[in-house]
GULO-735899 format. One record per residue: x, y, z of N, C-alpha, C in turn; chain; residue number from 1; residue in three letters. Coordinates in nm, 3 decimals. Example, Ala and Ser with C-alpha at 12.3 -4.5 7.8 and 13.67 -1.06 7.14 Angstrom:
BEGIN
@n_px = 1.319 n_py = -0.569 n_pz = 0.780 ca_px = 1.230 ca_py = -0.450 ca_pz = 0.780 c_px = 1.320 c_py = -0.330 c_pz = 0.780 chain = A resi = 1 resn = Ala
@n_px = 1.285 n_py = -0.225 n_pz = 0.708 ca_px = 1.367 ca_py = -0.106 ca_pz = 0.714 c_px = 1.290 c_py = 0.003 c_pz = 0.787 chain = A resi = 2 resn = Ser
This chain:
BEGIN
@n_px = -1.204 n_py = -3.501 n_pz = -0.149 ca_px = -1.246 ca_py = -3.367 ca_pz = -0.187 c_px = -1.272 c_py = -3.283 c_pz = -0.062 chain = A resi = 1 resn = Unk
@n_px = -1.333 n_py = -3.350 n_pz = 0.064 ca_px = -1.363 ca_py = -3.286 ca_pz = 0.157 c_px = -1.228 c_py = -3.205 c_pz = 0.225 chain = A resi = 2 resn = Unk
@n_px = -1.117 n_py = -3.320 n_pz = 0.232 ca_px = -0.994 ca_py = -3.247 ca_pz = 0.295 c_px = -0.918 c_py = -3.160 c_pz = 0.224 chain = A resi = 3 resn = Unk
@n_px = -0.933 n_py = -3.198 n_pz = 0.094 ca_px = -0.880 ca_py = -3.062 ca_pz = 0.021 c_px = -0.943 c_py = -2.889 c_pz = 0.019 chain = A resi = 4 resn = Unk
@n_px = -1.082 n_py = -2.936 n_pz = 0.054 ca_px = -1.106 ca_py = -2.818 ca_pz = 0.093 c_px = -1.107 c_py = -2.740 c_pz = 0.231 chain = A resi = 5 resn = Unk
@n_px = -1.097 n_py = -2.813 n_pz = 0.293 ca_px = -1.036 ca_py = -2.834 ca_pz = 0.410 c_px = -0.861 c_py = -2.778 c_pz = 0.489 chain = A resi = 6 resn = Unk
@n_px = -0.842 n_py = -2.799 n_pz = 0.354 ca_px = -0.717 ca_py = -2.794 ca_pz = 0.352 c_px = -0.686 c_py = -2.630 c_pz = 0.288 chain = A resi = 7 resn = Unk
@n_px = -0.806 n_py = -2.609 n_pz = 0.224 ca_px = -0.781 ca_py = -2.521 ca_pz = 0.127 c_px = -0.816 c_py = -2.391 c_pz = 0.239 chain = A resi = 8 resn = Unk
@n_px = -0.917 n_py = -2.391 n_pz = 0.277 ca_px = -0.980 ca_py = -2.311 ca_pz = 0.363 c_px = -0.860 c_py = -2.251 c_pz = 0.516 chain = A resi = 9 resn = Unk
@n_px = -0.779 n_py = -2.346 n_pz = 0.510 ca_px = -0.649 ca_py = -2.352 ca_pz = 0.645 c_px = -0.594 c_py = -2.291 c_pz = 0.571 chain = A resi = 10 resn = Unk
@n_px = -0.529 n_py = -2.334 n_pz = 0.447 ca_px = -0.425 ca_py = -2.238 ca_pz = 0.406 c_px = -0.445 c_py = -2.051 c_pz = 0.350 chain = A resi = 11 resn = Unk
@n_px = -0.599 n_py = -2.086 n_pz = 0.330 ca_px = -0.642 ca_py = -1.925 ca_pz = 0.296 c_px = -0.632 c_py = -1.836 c_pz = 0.470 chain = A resi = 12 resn = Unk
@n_px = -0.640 n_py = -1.879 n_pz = 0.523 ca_px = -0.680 ca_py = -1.838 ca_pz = 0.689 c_px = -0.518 c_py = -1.795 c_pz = 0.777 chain = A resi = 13 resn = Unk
@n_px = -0.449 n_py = -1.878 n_pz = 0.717 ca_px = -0.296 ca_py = -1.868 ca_pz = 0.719 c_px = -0.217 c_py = -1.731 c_pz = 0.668 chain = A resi = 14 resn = Unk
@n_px = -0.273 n_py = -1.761 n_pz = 0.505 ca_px = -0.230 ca_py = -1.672 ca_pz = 0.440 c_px = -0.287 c_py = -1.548 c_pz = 0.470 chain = A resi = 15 resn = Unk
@n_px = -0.412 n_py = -1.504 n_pz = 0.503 ca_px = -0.467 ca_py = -1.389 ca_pz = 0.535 c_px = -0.414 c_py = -1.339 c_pz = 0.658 chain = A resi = 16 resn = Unk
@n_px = -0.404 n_py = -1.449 n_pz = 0.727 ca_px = -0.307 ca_py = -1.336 ca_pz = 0.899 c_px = -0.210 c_py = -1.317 c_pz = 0.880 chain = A resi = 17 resn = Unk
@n_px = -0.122 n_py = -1.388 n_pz = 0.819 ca_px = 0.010 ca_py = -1.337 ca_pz = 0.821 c_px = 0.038 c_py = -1.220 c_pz = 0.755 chain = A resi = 18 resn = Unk
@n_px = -0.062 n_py = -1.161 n_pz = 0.617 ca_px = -0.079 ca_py = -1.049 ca_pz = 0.563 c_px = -0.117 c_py = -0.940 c_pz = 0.656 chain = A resi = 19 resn = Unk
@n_px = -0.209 n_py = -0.987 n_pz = 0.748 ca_px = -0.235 ca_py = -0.896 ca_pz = 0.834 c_px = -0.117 c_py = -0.829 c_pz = 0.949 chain = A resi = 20 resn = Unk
@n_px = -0.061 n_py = -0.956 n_pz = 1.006 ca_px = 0.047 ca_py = -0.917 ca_pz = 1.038 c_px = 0.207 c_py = -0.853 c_pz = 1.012 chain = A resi = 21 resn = Unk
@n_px = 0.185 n_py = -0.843 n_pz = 0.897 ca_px = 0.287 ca_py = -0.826 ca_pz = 0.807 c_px = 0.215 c_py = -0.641 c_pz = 0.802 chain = A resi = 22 resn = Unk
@n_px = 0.099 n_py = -0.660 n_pz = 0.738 ca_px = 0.088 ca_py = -0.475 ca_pz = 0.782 c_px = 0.068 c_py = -0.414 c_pz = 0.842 chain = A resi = 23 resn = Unk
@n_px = 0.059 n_py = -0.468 n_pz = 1.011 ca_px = 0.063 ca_py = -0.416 ca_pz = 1.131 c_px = 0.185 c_py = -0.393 c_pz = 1.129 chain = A resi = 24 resn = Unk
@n_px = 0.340 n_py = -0.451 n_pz = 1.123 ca_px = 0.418 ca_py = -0.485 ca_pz = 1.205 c_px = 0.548 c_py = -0.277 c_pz = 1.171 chain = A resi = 25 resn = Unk
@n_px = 0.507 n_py = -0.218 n_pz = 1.089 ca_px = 0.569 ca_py = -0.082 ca_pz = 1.096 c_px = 0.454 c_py = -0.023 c_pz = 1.182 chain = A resi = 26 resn = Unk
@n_px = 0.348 n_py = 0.010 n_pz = 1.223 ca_px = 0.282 ca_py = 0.065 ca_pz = 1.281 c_px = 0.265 c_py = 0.015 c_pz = 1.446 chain = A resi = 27 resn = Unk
@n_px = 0.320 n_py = -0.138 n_pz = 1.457 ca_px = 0.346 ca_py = -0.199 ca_pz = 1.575 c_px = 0.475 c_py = -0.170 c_pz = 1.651 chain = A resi = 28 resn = Unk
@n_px = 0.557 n_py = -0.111 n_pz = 1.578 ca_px = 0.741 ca_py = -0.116 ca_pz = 1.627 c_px = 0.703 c_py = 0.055 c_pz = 1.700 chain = A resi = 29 resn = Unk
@n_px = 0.776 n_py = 0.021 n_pz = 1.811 ca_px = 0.820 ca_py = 0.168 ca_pz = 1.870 c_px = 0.947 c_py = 0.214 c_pz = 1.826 chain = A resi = 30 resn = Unk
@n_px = 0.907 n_py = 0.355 n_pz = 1.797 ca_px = 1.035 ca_py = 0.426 ca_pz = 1.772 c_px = 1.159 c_py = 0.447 c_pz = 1.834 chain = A resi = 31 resn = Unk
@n_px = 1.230 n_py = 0.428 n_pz = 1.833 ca_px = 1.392 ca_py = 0.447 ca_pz = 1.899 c_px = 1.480 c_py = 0.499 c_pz = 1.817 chain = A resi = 32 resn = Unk
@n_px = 1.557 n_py = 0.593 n_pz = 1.877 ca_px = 1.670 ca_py = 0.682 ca_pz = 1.817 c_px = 1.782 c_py = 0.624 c_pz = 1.856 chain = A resi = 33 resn = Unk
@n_px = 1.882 n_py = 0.626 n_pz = 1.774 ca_px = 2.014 ca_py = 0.599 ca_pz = 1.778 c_px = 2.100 c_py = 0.713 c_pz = 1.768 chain = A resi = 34 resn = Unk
@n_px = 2.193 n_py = 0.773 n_pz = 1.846 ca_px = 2.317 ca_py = 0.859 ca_pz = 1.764 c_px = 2.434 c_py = 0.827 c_pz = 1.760 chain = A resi = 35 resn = Unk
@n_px = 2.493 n_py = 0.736 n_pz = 1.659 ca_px = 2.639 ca_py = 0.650 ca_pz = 1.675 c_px = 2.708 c_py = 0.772 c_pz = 1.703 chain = A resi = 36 resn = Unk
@n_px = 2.703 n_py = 0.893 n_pz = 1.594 ca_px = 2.834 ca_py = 1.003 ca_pz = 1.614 c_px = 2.761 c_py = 1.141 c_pz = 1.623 chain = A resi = 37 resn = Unk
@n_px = 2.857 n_py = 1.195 n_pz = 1.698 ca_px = 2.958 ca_py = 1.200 ca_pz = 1.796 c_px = 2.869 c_py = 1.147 c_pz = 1.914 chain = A resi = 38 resn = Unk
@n_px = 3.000 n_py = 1.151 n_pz = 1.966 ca_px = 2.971 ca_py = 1.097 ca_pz = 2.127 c_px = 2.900 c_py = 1.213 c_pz = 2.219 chain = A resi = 39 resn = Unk
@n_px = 2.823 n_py = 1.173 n_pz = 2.309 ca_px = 2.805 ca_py = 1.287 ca_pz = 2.381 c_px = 2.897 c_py = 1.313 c_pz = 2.494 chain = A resi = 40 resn = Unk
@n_px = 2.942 n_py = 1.468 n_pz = 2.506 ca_px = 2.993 ca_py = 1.481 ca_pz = 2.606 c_px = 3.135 c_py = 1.500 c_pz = 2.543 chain = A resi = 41 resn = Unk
@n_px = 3.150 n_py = 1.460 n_pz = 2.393 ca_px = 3.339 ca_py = 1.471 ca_pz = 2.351 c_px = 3.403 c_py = 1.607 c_pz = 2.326 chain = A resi = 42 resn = Unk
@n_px = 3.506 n_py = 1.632 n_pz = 2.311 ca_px = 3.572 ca_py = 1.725 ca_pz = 2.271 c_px = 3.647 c_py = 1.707 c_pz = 2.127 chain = A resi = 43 resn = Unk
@n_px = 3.656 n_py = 1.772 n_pz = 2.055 ca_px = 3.684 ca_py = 1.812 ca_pz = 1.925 c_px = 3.735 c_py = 1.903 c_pz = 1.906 chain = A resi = 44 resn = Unk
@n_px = 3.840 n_py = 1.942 n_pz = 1.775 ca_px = 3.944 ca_py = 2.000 ca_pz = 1.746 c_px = 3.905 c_py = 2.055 c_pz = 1.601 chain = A resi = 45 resn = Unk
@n_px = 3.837 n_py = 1.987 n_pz = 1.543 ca_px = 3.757 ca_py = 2.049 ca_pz = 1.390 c_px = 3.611 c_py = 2.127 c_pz = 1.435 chain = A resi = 46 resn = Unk
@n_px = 3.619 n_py = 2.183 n_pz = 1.382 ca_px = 3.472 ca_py = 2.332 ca_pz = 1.352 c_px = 3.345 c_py = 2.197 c_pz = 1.308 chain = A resi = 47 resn = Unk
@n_px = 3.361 n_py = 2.100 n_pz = 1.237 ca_px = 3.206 ca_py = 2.038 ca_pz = 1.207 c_px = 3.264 c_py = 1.876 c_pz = 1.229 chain = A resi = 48 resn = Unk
@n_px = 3.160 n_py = 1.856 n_pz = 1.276 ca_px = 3.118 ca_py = 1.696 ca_pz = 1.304 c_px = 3.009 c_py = 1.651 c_pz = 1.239 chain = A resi = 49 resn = Unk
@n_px = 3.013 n_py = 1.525 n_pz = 1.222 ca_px = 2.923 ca_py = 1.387 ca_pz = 1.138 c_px = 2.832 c_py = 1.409 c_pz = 1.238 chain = A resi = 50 resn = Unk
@n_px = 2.708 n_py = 1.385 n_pz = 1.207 ca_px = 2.636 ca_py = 1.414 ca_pz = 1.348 c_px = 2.526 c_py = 1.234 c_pz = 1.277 chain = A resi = 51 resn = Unk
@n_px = 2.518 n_py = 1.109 n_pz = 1.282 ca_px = 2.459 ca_py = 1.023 ca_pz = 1.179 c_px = 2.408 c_py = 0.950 c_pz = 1.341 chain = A resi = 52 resn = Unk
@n_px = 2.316 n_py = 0.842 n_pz = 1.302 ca_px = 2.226 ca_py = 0.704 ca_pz = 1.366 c_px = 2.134 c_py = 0.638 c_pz = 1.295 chain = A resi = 53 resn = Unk
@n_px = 2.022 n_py = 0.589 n_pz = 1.379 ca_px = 1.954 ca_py = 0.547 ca_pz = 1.275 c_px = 1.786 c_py = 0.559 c_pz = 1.394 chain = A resi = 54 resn = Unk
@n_px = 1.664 n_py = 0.512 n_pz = 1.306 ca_px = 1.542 ca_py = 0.511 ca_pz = 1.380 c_px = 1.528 c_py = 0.365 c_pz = 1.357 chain = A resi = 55 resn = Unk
@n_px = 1.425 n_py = 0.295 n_pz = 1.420 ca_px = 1.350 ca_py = 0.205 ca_pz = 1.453 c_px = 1.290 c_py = 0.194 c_pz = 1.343 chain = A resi = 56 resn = Unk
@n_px = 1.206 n_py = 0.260 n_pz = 1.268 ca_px = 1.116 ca_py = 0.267 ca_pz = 1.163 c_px = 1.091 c_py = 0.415 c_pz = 1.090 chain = A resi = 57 resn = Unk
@n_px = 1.023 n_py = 0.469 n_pz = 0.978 ca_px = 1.030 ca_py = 0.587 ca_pz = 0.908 c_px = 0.995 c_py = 0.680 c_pz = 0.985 chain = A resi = 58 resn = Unk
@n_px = 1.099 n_py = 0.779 n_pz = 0.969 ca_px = 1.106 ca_py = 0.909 ca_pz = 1.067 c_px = 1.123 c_py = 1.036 c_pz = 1.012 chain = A resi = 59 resn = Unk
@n_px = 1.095 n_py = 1.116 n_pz = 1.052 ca_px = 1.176 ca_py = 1.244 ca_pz = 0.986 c_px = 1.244 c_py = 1.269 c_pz = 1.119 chain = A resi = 60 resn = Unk
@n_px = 1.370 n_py = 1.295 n_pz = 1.048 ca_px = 1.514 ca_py = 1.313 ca_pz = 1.156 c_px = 1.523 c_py = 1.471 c_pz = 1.163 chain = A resi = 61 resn = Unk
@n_px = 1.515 n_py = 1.560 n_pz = 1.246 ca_px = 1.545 ca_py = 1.670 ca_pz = 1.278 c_px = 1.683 c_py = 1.694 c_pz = 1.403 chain = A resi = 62 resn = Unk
@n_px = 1.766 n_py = 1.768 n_pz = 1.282 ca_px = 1.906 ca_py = 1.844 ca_pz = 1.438 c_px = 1.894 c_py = 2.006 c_pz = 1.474 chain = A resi = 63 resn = Unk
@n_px = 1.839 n_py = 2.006 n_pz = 1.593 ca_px = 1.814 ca_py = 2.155 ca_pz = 1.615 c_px = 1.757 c_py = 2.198 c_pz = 1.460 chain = A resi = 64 resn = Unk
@n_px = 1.653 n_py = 2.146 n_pz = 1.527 ca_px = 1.503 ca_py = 2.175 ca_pz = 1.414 c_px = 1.514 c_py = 2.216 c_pz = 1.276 chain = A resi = 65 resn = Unk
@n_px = 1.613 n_py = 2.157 n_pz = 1.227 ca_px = 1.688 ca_py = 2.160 ca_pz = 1.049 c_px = 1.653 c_py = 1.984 c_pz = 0.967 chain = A resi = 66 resn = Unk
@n_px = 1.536 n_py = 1.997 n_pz = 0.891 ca_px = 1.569 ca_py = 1.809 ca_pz = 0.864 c_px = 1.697 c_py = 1.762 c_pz = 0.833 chain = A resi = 67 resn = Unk
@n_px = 1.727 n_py = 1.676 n_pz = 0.874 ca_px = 1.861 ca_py = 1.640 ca_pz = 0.750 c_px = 1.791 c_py = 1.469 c_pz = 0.693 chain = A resi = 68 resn = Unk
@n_px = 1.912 n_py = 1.503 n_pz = 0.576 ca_px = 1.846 ca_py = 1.366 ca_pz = 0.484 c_px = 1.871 c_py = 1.204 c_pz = 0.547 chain = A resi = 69 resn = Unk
@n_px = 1.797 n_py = 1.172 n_pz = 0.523 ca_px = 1.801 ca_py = 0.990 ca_pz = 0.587 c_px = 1.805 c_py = 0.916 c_pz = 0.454 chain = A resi = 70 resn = Unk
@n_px = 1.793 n_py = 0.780 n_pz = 0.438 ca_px = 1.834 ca_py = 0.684 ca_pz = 0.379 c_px = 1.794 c_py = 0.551 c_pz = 0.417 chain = A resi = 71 resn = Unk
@n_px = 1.648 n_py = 0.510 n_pz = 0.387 ca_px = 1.607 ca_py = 0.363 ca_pz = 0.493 c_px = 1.619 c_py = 0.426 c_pz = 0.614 chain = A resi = 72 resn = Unk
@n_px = 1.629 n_py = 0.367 n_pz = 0.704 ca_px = 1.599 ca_py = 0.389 ca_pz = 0.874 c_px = 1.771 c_py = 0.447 c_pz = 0.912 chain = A resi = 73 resn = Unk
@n_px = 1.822 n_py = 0.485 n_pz = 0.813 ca_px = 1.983 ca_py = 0.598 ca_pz = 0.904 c_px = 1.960 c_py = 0.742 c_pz = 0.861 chain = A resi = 74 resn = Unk
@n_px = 2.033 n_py = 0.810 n_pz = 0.922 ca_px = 2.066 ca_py = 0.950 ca_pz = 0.885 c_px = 2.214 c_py = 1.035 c_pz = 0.876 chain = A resi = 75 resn = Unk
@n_px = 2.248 n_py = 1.122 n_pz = 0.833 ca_px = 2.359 ca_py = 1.138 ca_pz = 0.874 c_px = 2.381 c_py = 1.308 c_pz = 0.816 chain = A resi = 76 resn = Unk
@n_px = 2.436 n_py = 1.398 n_pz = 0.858 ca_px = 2.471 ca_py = 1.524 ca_pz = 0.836 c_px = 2.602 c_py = 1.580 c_pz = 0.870 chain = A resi = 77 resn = Unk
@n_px = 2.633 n_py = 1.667 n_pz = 0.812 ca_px = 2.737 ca_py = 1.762 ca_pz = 0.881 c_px = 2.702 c_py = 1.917 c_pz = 0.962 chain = A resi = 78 resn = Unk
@n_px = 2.758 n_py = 1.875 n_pz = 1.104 ca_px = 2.730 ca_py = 2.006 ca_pz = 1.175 c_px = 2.842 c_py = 2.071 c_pz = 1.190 chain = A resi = 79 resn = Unk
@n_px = 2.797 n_py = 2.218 n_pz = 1.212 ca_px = 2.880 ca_py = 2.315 ca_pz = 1.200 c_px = 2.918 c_py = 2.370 c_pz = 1.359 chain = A resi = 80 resn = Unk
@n_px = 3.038 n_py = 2.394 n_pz = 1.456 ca_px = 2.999 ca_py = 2.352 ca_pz = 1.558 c_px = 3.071 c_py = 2.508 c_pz = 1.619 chain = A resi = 81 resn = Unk
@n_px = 3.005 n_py = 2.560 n_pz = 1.708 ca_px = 3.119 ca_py = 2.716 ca_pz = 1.741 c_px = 3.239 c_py = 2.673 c_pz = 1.879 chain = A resi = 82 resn = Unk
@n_px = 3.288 n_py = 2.739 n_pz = 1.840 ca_px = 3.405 ca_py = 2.786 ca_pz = 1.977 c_px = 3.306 c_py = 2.722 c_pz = 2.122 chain = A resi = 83 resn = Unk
@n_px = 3.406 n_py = 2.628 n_pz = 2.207 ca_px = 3.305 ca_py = 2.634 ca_pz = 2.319 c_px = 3.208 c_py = 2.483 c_pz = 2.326 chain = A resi = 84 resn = Unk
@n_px = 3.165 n_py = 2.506 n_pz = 2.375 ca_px = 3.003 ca_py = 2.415 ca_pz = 2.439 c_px = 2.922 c_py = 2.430 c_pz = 2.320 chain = A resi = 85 resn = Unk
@n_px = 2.888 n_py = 2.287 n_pz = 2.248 ca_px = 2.759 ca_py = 2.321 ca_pz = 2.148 c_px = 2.676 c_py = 2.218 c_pz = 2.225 chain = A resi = 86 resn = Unk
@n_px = 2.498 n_py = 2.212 n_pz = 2.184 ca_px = 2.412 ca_py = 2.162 ca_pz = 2.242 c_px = 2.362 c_py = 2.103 c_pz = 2.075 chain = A resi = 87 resn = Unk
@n_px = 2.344 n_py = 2.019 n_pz = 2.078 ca_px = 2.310 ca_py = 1.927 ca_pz = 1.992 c_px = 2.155 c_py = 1.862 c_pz = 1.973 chain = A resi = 88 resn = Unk
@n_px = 2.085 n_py = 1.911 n_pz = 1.949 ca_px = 1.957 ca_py = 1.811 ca_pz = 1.975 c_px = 1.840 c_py = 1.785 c_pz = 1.889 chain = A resi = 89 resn = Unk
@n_px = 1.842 n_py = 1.627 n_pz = 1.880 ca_px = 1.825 ca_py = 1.556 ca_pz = 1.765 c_px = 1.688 c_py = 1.453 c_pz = 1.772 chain = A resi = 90 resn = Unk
@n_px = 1.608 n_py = 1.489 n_pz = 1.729 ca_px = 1.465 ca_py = 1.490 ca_pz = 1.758 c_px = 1.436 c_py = 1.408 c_pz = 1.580 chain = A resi = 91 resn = Unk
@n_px = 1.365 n_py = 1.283 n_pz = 1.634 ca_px = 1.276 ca_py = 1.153 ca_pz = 1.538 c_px = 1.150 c_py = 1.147 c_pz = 1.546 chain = A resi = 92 resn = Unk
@n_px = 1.075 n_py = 1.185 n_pz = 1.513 ca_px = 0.914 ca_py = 1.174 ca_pz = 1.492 c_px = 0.873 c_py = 1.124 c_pz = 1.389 chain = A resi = 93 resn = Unk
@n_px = 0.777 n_py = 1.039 n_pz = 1.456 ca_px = 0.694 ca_py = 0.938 ca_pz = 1.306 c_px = 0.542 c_py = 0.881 c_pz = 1.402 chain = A resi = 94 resn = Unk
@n_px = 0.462 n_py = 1.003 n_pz = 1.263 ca_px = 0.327 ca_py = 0.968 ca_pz = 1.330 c_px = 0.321 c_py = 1.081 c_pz = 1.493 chain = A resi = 95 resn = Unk
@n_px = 0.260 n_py = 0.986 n_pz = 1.578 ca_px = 0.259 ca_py = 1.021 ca_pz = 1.700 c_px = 0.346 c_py = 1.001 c_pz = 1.766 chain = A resi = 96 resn = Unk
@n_px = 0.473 n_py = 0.919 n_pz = 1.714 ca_px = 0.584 ca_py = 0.888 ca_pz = 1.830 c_px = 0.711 c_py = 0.977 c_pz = 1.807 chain = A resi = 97 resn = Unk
@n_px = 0.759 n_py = 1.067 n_pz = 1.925 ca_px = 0.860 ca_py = 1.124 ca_pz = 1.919 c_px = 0.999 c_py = 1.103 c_pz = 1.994 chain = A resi = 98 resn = Unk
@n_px = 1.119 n_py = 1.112 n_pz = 1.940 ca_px = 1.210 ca_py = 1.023 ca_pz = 2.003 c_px = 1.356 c_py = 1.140 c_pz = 2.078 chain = A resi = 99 resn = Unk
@n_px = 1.423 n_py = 1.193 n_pz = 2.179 ca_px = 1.478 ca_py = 1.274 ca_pz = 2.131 c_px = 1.600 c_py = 1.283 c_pz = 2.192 chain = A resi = 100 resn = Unk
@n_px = 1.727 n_py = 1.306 n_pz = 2.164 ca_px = 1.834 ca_py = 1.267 ca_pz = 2.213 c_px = 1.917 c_py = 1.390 c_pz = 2.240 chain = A resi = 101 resn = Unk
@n_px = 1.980 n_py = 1.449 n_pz = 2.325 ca_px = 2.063 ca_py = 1.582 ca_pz = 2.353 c_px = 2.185 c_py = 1.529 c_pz = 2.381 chain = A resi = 102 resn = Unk
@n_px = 2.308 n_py = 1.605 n_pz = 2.266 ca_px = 2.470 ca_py = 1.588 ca_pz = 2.315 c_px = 2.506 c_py = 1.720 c_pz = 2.358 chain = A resi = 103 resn = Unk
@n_px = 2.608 n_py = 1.713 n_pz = 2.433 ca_px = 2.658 ca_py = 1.844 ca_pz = 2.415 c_px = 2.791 c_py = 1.783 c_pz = 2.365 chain = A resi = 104 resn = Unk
@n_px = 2.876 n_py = 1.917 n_pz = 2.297 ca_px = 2.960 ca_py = 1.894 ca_pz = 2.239 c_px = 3.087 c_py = 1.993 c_pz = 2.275 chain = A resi = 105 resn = Unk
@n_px = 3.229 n_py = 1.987 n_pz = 2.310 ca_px = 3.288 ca_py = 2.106 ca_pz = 2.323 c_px = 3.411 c_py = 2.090 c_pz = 2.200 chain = A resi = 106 resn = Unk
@n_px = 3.429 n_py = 2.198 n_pz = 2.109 ca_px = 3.507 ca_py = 2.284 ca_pz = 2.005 c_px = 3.609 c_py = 2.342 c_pz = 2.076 chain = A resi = 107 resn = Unk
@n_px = 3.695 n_py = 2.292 n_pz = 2.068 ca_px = 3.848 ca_py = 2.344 ca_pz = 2.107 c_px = 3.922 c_py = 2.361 c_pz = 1.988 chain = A resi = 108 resn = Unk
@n_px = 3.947 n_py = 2.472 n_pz = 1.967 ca_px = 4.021 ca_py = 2.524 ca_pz = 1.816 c_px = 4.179 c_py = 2.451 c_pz = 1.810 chain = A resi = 109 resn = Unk
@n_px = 4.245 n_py = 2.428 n_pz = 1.743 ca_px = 4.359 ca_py = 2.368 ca_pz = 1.728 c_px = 4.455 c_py = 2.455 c_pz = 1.700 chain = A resi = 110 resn = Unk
C-alpha cells in the first residue's frame, strides 16, 4: 500500500509538470517570420504576386500595414504590385514579439 502510494504521488507530480509545460511551451517559442514568396530582390512580369510564409506561433500577419488572412501558423495574399521598384513589408506580431521582413520587388510590364 505504501508504494502504491508512492507511486501514486510520482505519477501525479509527473502529470502536473508536464501540463505545466505543455502551457508554457506557445508563450516560450520565439517568434520568427518566414516569407517563402516572392523572393526578395526578383523581377516579375505580372502586376500581382503571392506574397505567403509562415510564423513560429499565433500572429497577426500584416503587408504594408493591411492584415491579410492566415491559417494555423501560414499566411498568404495577393499583392498588387506598380510599374518599377515595389517595397514590400511584412510585419508578425504576437503579444510583445515583433518580427519583420522587407522585399523589394521590381514589375517589368510584359
Amino acid at each position: 500500500m505504501k508504494n502504491l502510494s508512492k507511486l501514486l504521488r510520482i505519477s501525479l507530480l509527473i502529470a502536473l509538470l508536464a501540463l505545466a509545460m505543455t502551457a508554457c511551451t506557445e508563450g516560450a517559442m520565439v517568434l520568427m517570420l518566414t516569407v517563402d514568396t516572392p523572393q526578395d530582390k526578383a523581377t516579375v512580369s505580372a502586376p500581382m504576386v503571392t506574397v505567403s510564409g509562415t510564423v513560429t506561433k499565433t500572429a497577426e500577419v500584416k503587408i504594408n500595414d493591411v492584415v491579410v488572412p492566415s491559417k494555423g501558423n501560414k499566411f498568404s495574399t495577393d499583392f498588387k504590385l506598380t510599374e518599377g521598384s515595389n517595397v514590400i513589408t511584412v510585419v508578425a506580431k504576437s503579444g510583445k514579439d515583433t518580427e519583420t521582413k522587407t522585399l523589394t520587388i521590381t514589375c517589368k510590364a510584359s
